[in-house]
Backbone atoms as SQL, in Angstrom:
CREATE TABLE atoms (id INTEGER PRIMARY KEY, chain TEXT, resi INTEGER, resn TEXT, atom TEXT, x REAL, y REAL, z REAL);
INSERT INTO atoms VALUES
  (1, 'A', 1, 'UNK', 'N', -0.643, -11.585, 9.472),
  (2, 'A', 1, 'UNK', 'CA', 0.444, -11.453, 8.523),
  (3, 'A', 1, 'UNK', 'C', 1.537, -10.614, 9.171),
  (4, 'A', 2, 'UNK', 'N', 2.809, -11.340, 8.784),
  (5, 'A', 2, 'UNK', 'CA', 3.675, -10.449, 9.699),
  (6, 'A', 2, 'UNK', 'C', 4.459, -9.087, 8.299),
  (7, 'A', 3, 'UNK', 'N', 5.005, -8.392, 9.024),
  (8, 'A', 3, 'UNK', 'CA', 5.574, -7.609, 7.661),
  (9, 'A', 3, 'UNK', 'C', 7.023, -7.303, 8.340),
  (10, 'A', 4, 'UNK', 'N', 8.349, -7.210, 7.535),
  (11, 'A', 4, 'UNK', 'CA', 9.543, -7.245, 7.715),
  (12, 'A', 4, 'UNK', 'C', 9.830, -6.719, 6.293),
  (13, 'A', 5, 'UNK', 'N', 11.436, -6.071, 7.136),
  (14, 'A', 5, 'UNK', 'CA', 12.180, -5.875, 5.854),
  (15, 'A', 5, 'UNK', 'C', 12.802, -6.132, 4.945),
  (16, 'A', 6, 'UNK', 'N', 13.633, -5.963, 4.219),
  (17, 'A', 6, 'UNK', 'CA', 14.359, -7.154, 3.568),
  (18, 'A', 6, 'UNK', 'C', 15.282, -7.757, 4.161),
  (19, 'A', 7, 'UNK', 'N', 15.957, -6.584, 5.008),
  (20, 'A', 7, 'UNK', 'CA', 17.292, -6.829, 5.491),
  (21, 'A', 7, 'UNK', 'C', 16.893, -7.968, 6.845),
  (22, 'A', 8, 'UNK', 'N', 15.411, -7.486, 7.654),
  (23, 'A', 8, 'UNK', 'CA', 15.153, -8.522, 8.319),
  (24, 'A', 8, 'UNK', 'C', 14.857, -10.088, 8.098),
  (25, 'A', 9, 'UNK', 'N', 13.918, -9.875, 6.979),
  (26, 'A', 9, 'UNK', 'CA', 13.751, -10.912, 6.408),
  (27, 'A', 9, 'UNK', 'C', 14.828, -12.078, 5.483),
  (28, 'A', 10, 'UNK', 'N', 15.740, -11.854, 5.745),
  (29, 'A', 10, 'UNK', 'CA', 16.921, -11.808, 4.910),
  (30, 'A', 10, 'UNK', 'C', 17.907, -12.904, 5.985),
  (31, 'A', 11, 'UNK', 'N', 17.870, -11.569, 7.168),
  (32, 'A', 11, 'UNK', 'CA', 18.174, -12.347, 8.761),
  (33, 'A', 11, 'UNK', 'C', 17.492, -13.282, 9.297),
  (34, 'A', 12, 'UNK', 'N', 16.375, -13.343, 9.301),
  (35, 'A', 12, 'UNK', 'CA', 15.192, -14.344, 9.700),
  (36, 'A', 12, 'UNK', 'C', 14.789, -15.334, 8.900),
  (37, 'A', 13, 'UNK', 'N', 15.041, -15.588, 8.178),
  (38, 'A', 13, 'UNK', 'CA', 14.436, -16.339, 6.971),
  (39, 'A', 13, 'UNK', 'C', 14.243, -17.524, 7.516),
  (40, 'A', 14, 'UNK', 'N', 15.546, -17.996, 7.851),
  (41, 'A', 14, 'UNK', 'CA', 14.820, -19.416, 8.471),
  (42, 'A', 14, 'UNK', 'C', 13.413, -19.752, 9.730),
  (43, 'A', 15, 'UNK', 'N', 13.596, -18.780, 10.448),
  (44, 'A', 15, 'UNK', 'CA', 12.479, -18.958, 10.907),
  (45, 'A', 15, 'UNK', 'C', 11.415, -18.253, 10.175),
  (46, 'A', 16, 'UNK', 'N', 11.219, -17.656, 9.246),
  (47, 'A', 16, 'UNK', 'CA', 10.171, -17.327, 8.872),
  (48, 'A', 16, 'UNK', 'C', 9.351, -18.648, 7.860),
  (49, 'A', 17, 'UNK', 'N', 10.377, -19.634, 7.683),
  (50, 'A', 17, 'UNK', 'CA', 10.125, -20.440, 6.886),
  (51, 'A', 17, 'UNK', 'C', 9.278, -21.282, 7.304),
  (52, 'A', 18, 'UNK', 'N', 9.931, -21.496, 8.547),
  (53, 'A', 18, 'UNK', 'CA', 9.155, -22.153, 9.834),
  (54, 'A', 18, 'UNK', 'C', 7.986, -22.261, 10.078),
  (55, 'A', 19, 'UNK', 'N', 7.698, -21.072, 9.920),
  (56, 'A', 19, 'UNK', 'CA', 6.660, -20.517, 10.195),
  (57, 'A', 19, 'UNK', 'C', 5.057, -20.884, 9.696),
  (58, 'A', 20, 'UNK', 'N', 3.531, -20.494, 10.286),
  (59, 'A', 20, 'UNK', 'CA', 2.593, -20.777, 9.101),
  (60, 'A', 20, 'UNK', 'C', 2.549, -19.313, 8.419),
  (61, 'A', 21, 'UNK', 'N', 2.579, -18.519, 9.049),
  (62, 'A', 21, 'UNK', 'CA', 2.328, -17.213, 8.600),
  (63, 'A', 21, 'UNK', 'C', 2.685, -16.355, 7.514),
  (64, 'A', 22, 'UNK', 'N', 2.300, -16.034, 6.518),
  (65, 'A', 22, 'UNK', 'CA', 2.659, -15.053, 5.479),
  (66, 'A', 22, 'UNK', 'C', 3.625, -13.896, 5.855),
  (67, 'A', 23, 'UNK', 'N', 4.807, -13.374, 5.129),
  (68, 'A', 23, 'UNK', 'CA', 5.553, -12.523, 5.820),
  (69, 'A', 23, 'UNK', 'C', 5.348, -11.276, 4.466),
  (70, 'A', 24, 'UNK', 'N', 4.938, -10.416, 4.577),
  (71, 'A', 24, 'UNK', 'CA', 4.822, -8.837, 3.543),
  (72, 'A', 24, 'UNK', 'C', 6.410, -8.675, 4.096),
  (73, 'A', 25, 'UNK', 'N', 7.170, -8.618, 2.584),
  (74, 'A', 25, 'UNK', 'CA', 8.490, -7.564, 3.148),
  (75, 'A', 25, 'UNK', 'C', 8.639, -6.389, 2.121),
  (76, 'A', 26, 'UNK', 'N', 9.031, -5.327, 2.680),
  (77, 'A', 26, 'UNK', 'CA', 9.136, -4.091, 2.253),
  (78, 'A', 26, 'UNK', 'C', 10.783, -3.550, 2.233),
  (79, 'A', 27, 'UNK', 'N', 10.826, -2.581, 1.410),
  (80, 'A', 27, 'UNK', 'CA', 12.220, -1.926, 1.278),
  (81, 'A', 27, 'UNK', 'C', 11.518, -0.331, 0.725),
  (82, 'A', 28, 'UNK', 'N', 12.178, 0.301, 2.343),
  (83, 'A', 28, 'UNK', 'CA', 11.694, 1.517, 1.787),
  (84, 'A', 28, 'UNK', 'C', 10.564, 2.380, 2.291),
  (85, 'A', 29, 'UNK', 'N', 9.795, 1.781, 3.054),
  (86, 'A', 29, 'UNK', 'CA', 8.541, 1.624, 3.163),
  (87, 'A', 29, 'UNK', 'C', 7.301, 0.954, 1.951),
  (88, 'A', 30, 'UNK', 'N', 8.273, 0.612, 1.497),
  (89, 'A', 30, 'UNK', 'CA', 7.011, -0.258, 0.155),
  (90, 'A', 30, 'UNK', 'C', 7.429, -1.366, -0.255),
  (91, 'A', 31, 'UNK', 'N', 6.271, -2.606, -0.560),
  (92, 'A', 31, 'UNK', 'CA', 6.044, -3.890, -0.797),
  (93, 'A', 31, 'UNK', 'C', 7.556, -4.298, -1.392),
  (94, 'A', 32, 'UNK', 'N', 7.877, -4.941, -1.266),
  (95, 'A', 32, 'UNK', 'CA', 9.014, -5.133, -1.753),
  (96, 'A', 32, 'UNK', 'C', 8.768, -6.919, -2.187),
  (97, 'A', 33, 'UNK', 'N', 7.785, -8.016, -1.661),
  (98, 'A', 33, 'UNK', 'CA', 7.510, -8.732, -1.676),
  (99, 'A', 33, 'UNK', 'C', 6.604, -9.372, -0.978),
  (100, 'A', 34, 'UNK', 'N', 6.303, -11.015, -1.183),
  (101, 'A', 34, 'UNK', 'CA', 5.083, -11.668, -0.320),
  (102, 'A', 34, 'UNK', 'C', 5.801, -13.265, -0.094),
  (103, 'A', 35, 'UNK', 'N', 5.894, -13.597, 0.753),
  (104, 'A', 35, 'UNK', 'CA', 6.159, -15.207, 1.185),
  (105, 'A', 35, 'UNK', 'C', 4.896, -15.489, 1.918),
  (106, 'A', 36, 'UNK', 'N', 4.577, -16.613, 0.890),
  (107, 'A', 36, 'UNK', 'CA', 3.678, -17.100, 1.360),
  (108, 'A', 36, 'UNK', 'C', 4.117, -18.694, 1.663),
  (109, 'A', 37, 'UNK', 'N', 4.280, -19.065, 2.951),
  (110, 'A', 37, 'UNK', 'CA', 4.199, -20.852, 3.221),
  (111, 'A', 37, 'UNK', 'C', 3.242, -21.474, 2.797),
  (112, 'A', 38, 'UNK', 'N', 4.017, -22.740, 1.671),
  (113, 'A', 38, 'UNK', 'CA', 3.282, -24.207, 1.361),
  (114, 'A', 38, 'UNK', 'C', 3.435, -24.857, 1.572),
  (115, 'A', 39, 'UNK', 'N', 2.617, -25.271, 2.768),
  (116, 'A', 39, 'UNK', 'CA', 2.859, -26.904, 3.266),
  (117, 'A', 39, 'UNK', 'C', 2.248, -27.756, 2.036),
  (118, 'A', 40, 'UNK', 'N', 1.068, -27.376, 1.710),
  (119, 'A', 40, 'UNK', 'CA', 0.754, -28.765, 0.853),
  (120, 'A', 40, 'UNK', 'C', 0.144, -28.317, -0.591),
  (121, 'A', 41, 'UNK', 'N', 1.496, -27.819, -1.382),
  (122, 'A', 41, 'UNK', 'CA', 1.145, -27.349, -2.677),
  (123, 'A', 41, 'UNK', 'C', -0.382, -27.879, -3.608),
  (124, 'A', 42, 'UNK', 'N', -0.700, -28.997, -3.164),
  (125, 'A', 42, 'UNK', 'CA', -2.079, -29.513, -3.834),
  (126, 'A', 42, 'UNK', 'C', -3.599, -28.695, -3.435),
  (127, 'A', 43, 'UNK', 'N', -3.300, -27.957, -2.288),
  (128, 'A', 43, 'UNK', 'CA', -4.344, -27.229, -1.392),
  (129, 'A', 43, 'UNK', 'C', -4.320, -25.985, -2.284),
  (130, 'A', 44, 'UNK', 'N', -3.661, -25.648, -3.317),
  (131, 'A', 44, 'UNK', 'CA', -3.693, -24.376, -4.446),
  (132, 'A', 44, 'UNK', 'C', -4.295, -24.613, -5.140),
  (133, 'A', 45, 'UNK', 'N', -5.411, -24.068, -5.443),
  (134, 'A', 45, 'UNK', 'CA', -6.186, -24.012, -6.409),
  (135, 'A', 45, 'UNK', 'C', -5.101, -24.083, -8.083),
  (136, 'A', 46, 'UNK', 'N', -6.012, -25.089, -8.515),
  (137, 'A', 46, 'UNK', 'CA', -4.758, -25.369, -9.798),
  (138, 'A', 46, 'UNK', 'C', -4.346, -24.241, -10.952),
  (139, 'A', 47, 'UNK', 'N', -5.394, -23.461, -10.936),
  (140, 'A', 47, 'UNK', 'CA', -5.145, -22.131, -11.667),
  (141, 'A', 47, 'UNK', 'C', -4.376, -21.273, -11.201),
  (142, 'A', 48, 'UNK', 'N', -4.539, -20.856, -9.758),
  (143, 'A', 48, 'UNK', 'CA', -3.330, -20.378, -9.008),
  (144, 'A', 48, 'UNK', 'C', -1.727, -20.601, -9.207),
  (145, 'A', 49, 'UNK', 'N', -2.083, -21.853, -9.051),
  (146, 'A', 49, 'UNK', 'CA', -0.918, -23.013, -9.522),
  (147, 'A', 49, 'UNK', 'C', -0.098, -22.407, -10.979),
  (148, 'A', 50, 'UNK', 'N', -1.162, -22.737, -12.035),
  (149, 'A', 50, 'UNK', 'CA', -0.408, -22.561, -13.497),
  (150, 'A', 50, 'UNK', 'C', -0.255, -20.843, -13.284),
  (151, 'A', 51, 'UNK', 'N', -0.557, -20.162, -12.892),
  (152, 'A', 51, 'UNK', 'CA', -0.373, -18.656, -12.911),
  (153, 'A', 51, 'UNK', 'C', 1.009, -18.091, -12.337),
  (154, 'A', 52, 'UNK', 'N', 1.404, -18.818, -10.950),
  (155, 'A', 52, 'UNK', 'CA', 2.540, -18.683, -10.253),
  (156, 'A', 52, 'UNK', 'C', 3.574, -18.690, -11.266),
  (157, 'A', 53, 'UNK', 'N', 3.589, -20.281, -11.741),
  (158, 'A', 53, 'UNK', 'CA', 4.452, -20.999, -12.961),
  (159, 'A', 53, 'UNK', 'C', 4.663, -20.021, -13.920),
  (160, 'A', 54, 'UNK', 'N', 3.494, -19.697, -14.535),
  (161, 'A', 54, 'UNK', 'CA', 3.969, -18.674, -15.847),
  (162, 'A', 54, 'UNK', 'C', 4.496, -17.482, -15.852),
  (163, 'A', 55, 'UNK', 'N', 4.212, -16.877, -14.523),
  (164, 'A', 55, 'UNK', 'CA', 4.886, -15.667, -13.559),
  (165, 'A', 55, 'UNK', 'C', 6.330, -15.654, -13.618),
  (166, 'A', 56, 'UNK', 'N', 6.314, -17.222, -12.922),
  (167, 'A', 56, 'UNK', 'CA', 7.404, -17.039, -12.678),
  (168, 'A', 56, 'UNK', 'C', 8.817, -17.758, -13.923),
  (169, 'A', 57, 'UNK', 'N', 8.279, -18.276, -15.023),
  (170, 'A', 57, 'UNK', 'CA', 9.005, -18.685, -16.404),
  (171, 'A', 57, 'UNK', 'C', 8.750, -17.423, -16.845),
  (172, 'A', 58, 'UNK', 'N', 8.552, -16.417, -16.635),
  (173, 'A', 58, 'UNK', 'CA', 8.482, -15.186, -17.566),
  (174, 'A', 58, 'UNK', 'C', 9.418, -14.106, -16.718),
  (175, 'A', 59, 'UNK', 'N', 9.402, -14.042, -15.605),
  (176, 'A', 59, 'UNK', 'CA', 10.697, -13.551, -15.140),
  (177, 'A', 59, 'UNK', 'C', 11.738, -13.913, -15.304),
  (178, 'A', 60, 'UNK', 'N', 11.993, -15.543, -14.906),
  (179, 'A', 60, 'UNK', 'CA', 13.278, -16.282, -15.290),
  (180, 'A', 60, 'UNK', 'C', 13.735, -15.769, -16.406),
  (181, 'A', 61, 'UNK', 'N', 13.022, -16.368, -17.234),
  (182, 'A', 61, 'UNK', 'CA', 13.029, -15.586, -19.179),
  (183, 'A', 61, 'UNK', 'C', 13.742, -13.961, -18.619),
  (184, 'A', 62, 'UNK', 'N', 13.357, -13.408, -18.905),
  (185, 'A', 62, 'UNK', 'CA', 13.582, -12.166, -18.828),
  (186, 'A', 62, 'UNK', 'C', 14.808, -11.751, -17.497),
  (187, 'A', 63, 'UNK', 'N', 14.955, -12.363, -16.786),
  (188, 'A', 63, 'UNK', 'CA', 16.455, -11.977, -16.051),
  (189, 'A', 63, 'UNK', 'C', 17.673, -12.782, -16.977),
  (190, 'A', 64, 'UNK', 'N', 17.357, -14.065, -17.918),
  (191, 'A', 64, 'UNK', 'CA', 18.879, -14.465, -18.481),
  (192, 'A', 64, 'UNK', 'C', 18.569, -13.774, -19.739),
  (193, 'A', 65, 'UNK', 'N', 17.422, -13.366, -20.342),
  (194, 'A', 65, 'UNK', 'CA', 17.840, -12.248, -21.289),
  (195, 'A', 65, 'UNK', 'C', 18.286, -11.343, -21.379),
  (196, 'A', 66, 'UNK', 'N', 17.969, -10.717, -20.189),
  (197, 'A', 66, 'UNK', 'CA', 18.720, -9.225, -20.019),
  (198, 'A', 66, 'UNK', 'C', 20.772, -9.652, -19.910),
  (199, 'A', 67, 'UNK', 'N', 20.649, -10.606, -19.090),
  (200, 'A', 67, 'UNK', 'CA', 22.341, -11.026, -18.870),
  (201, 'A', 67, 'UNK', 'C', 23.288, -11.387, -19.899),
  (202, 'A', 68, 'UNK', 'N', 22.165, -11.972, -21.224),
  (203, 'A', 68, 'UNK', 'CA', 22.422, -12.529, -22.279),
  (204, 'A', 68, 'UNK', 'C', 22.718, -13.990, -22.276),
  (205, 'A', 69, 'UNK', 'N', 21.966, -14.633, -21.396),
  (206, 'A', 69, 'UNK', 'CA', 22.536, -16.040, -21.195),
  (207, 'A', 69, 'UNK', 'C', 21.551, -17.097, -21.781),
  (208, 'A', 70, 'UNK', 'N', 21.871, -17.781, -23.089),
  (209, 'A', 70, 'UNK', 'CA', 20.649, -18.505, -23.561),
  (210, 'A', 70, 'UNK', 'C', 20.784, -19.799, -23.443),
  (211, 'A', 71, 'UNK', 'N', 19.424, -20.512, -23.873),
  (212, 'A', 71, 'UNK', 'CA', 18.951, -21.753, -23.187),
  (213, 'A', 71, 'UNK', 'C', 20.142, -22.783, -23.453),
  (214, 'A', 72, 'UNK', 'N', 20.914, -22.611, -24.424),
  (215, 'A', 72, 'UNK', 'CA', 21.764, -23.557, -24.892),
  (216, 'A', 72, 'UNK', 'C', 23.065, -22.941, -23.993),
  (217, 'A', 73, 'UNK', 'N', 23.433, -22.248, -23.313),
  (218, 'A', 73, 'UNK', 'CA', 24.619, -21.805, -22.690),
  (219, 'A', 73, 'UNK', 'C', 24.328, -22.359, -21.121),
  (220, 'A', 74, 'UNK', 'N', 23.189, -22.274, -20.449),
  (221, 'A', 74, 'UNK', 'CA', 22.780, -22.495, -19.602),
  (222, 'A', 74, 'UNK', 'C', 22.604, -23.749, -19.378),
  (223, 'A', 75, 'UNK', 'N', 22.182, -24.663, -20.754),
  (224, 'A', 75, 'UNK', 'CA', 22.139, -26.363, -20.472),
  (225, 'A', 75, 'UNK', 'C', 23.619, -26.766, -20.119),
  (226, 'A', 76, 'UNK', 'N', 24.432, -26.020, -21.380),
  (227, 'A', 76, 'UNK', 'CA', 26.042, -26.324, -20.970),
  (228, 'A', 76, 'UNK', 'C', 26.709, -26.353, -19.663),
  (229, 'A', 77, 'UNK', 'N', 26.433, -25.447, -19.190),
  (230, 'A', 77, 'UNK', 'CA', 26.727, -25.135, -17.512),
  (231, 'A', 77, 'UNK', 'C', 26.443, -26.431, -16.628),
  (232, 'A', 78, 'UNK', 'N', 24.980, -26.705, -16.829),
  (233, 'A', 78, 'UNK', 'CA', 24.239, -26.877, -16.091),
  (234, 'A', 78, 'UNK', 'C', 24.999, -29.005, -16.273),
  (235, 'A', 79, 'UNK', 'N', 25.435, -28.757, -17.550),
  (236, 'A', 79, 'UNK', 'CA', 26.190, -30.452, -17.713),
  (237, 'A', 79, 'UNK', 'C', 27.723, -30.438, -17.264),
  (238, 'A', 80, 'UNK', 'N', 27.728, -29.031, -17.180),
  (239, 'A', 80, 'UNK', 'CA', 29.546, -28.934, -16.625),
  (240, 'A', 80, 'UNK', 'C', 29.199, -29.430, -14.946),
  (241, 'A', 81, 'UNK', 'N', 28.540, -28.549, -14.869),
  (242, 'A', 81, 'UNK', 'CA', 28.133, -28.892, -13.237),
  (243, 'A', 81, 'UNK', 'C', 27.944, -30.248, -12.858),
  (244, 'A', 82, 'UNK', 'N', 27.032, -30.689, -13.331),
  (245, 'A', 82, 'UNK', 'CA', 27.003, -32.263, -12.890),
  (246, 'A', 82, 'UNK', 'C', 28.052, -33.082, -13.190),
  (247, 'A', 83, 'UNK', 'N', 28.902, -32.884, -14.112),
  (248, 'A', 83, 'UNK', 'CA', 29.927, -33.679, -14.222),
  (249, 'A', 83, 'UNK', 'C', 31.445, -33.654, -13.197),
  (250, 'A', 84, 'UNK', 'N', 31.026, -32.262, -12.660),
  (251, 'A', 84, 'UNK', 'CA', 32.326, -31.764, -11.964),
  (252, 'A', 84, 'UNK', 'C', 31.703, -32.917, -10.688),
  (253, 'A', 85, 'UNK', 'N', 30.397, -32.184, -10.671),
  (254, 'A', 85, 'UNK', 'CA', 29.753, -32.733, -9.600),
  (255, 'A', 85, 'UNK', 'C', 29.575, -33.653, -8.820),
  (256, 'A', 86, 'UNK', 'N', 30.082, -34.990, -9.792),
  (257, 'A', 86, 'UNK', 'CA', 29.700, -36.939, -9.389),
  (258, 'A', 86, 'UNK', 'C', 31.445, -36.755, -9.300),
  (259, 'A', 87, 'UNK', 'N', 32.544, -36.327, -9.853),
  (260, 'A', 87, 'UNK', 'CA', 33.875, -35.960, -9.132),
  (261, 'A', 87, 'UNK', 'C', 33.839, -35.675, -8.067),
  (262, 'A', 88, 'UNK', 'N', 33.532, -35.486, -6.934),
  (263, 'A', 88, 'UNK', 'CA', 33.522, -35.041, -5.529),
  (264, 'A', 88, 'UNK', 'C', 33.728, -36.532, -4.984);
């Protein structure tokens, strides 16, 4: 496992992506995070799987709450965008 900082990891990213290896990054001297490479998301144990997911819909949740941005403001966007979008 390699371990980097943010600011390295930040710089490196693409090759870390590259990579097979797990990267620990820290800020500070402490965990600051974990990248872990998936080549073949099906090789996750499926509980793993739904755990990541709910992890990570419960942060999502909770960063546009704090911003105040709700599900119906965010669909709006998200149809402005595509429409600007097929304009290109």
């Amino acid at each position: 496992m390699k371990v980097a900082t943010v600011r390295e990891f930040r710089d490196k990213a693409t090759s870390y992506f590259k990579d097979d290896e797990p990267v620990l990054v820290t800020r500070h001297g402490k965990v600051a995070g974990l990248y872990l490479p998936i080549d073949h998301p099906e090789s996750f144990p499926l509980e793993l799987r739904k755990e990541l997911l709910v992890r990570l819909g419960e942060f999502v949740g909770r960063s546009l709450e704090k911003k105040g941005i709700t599900e119906g403001k965010l669909l709006a966007d998200f149809n402005t965008f595509k429409k600007t979008r097929r304009r290109r």
